[in-house]
mmCIF file of the C-alpha atoms, coordinates in Angstrom:
data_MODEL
# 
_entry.id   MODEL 
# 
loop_
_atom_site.group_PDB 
_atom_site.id 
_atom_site.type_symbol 
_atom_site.label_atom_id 
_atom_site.label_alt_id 
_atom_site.label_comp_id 
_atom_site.label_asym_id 
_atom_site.label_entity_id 
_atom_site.label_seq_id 
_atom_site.pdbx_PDB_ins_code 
_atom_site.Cartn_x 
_atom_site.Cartn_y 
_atom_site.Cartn_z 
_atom_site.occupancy 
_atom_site.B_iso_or_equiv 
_atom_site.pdbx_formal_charge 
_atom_site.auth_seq_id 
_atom_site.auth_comp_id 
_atom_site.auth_asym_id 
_atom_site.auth_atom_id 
_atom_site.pdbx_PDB_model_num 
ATOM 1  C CA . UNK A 1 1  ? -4.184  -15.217 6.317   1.00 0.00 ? 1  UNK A CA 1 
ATOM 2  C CA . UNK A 1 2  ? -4.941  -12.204 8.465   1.00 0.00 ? 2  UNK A CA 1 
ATOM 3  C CA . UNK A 1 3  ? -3.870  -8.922  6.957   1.00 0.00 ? 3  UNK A CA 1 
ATOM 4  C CA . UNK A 1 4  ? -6.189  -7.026  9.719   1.00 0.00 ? 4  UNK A CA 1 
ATOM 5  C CA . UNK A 1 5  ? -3.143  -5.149  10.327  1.00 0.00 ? 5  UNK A CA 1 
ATOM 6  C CA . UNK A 1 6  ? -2.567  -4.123  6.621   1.00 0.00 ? 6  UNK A CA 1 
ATOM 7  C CA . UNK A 1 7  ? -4.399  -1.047  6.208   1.00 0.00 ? 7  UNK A CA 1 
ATOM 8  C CA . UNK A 1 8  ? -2.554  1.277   8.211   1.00 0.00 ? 8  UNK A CA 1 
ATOM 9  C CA . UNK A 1 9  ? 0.718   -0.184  6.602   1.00 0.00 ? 9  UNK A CA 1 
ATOM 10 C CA . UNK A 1 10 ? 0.008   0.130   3.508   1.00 0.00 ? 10 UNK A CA 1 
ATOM 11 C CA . UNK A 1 11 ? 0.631   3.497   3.617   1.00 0.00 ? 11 UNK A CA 1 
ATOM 12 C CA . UNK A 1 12 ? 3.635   3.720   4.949   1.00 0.00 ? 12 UNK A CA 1 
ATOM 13 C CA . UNK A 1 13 ? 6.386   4.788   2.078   1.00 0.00 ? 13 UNK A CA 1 
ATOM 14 C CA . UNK A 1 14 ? 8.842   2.205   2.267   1.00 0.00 ? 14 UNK A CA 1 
ATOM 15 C CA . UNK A 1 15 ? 6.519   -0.886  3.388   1.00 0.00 ? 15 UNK A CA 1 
ATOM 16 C CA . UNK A 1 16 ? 7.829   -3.863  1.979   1.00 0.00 ? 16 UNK A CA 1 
ATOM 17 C CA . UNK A 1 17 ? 7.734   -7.798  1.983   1.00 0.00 ? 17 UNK A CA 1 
ATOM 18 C CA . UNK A 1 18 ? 9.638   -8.234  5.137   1.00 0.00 ? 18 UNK A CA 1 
ATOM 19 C CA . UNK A 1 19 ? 7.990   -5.723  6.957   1.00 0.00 ? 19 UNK A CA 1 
ATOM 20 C CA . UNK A 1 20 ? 4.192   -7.491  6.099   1.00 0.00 ? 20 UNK A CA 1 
ATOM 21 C CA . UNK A 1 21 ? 5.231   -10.600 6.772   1.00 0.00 ? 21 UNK A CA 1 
ATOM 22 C CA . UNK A 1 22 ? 6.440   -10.146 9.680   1.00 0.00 ? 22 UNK A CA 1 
ATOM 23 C CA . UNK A 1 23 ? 3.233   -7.751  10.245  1.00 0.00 ? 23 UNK A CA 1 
ATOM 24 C CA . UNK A 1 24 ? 0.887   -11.302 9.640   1.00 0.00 ? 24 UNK A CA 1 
ATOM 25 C CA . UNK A 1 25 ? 2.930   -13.507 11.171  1.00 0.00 ? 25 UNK A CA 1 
ATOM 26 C CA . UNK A 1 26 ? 4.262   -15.544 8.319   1.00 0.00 ? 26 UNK A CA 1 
ATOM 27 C CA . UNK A 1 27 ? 7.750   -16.220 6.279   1.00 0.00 ? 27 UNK A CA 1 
ATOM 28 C CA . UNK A 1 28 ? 8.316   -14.152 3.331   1.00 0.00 ? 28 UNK A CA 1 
ATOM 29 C CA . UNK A 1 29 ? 8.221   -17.550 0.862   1.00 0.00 ? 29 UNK A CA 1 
ATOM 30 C CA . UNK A 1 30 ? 4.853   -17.990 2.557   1.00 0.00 ? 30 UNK A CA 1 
ATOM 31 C CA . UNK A 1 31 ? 3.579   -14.472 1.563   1.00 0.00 ? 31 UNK A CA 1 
ATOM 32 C CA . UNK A 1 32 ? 4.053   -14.560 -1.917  1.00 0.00 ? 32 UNK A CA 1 
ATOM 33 C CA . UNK A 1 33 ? 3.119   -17.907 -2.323  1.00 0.00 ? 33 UNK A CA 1 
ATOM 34 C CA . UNK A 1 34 ? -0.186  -16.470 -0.838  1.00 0.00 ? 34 UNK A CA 1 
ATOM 35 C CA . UNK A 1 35 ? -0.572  -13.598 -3.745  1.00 0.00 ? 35 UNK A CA 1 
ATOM 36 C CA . UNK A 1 36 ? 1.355   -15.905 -6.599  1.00 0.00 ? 36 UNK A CA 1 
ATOM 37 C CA . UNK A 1 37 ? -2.167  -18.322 -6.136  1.00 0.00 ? 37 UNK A CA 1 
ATOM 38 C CA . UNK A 1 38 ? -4.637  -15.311 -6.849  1.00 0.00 ? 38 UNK A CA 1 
ATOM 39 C CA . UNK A 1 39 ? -2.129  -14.897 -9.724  1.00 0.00 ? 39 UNK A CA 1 
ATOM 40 C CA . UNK A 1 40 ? -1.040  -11.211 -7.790  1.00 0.00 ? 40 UNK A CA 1 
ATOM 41 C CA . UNK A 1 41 ? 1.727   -10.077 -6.027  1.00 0.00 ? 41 UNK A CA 1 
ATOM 42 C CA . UNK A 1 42 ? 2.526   -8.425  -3.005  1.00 0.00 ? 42 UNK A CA 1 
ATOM 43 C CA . UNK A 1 43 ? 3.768   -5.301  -4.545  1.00 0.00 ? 43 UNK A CA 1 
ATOM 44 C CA . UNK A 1 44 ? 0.393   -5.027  -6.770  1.00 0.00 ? 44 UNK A CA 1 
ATOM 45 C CA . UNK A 1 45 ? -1.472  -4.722  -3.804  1.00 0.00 ? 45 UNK A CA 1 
ATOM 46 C CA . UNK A 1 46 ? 0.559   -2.509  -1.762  1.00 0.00 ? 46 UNK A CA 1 
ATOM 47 C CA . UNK A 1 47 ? 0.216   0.008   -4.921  1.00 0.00 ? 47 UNK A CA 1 
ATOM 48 C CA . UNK A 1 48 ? -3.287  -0.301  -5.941  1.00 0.00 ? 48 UNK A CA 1 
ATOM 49 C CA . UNK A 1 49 ? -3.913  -0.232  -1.807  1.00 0.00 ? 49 UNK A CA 1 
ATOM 50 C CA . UNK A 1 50 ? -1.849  3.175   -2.451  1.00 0.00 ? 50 UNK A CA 1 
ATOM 51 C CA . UNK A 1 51 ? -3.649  4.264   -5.564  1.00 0.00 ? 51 UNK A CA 1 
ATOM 52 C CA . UNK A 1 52 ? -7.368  3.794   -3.886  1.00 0.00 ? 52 UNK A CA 1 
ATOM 53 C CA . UNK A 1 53 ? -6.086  6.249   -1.250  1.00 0.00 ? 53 UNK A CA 1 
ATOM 54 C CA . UNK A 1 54 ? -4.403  8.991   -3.146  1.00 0.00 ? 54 UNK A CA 1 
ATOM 55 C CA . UNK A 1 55 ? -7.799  8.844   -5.330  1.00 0.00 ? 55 UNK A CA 1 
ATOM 56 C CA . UNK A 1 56 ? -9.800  9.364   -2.270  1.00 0.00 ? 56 UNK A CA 1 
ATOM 57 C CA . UNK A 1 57 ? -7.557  11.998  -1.174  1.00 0.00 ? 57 UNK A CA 1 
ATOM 58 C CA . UNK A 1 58 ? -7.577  13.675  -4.897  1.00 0.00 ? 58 UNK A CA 1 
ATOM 59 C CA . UNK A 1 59 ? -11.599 13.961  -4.665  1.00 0.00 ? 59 UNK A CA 1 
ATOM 60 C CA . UNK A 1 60 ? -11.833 15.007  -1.085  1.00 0.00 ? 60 UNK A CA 1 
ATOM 61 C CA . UNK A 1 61 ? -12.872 18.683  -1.388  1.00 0.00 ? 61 UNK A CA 1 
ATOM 62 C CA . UNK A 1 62 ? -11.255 19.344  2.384   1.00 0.00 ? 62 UNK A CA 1 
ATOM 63 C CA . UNK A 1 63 ? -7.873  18.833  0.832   1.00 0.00 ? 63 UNK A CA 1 
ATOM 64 C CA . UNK A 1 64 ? -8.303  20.503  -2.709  1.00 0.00 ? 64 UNK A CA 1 
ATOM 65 C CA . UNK A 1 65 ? -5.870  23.151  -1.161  1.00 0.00 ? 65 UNK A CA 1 
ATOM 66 C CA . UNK A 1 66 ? -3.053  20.396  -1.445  1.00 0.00 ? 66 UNK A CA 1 
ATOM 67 C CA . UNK A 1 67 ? -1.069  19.699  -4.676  1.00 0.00 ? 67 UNK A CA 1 
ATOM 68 C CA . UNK A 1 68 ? -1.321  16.353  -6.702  1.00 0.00 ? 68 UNK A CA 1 
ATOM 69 C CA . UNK A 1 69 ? 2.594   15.504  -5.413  1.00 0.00 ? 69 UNK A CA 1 
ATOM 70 C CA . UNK A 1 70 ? 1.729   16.773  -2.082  1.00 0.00 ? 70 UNK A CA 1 
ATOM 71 C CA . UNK A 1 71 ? -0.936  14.090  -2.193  1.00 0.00 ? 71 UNK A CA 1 
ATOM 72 C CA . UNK A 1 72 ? 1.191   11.666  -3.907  1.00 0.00 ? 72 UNK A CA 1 
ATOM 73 C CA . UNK A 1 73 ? 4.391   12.315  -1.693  1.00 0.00 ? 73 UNK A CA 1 
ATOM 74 C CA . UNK A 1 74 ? 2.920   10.616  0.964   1.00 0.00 ? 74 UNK A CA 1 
ATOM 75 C CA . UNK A 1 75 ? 2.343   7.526   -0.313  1.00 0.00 ? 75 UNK A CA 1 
ATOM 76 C CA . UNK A 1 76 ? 5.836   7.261   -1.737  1.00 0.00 ? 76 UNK A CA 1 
ATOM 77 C CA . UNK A 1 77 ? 5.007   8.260   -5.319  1.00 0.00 ? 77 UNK A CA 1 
ATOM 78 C CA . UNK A 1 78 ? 7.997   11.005  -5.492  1.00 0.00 ? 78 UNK A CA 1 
ATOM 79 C CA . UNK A 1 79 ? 7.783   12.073  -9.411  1.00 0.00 ? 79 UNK A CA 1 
ATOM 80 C CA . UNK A 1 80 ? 3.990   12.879  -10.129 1.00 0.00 ? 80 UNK A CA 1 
# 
């Protein structure tokens, strides 16, 4: 499956199934089919994909002037 496209969505706050399916080029069934057979999900990855960033972001000394939630915000975690 090509998810070439997936990086710059994965950011986006209200990304979901439909959207990254139809993103790849494949059915929604399809998709999780894809991450049920790594035993994942689609939602897993879209966090942890979220998480890697805001942790890059945390320790990047050009943005220690921004708040954790400021951080956060943008990735759609509202209540950190």
């Amino acid at each position: 499956m090509n998810l070439v496209p997936f990086p710059s969505m994965s950011l986006h706050p209200t990304l979901g199934r439909n959207m990254v399916a139809q993103k790849v080029g494949v059915s929604v069934r399809w998709l999780n089919a894809i991450f049920a057979k790594e035993e994942s999900s689609l939602s897993a990855f879209i966090r942890d994909s979220r998480f890697q960033v805001i942790a890059e972001e945390l320790l990047n000394f050009r943005l220690a002037s921004l708040s954790i939630s400021e951080i956060t915000c943008k990735y759609g975690f509202e209540n950190f």
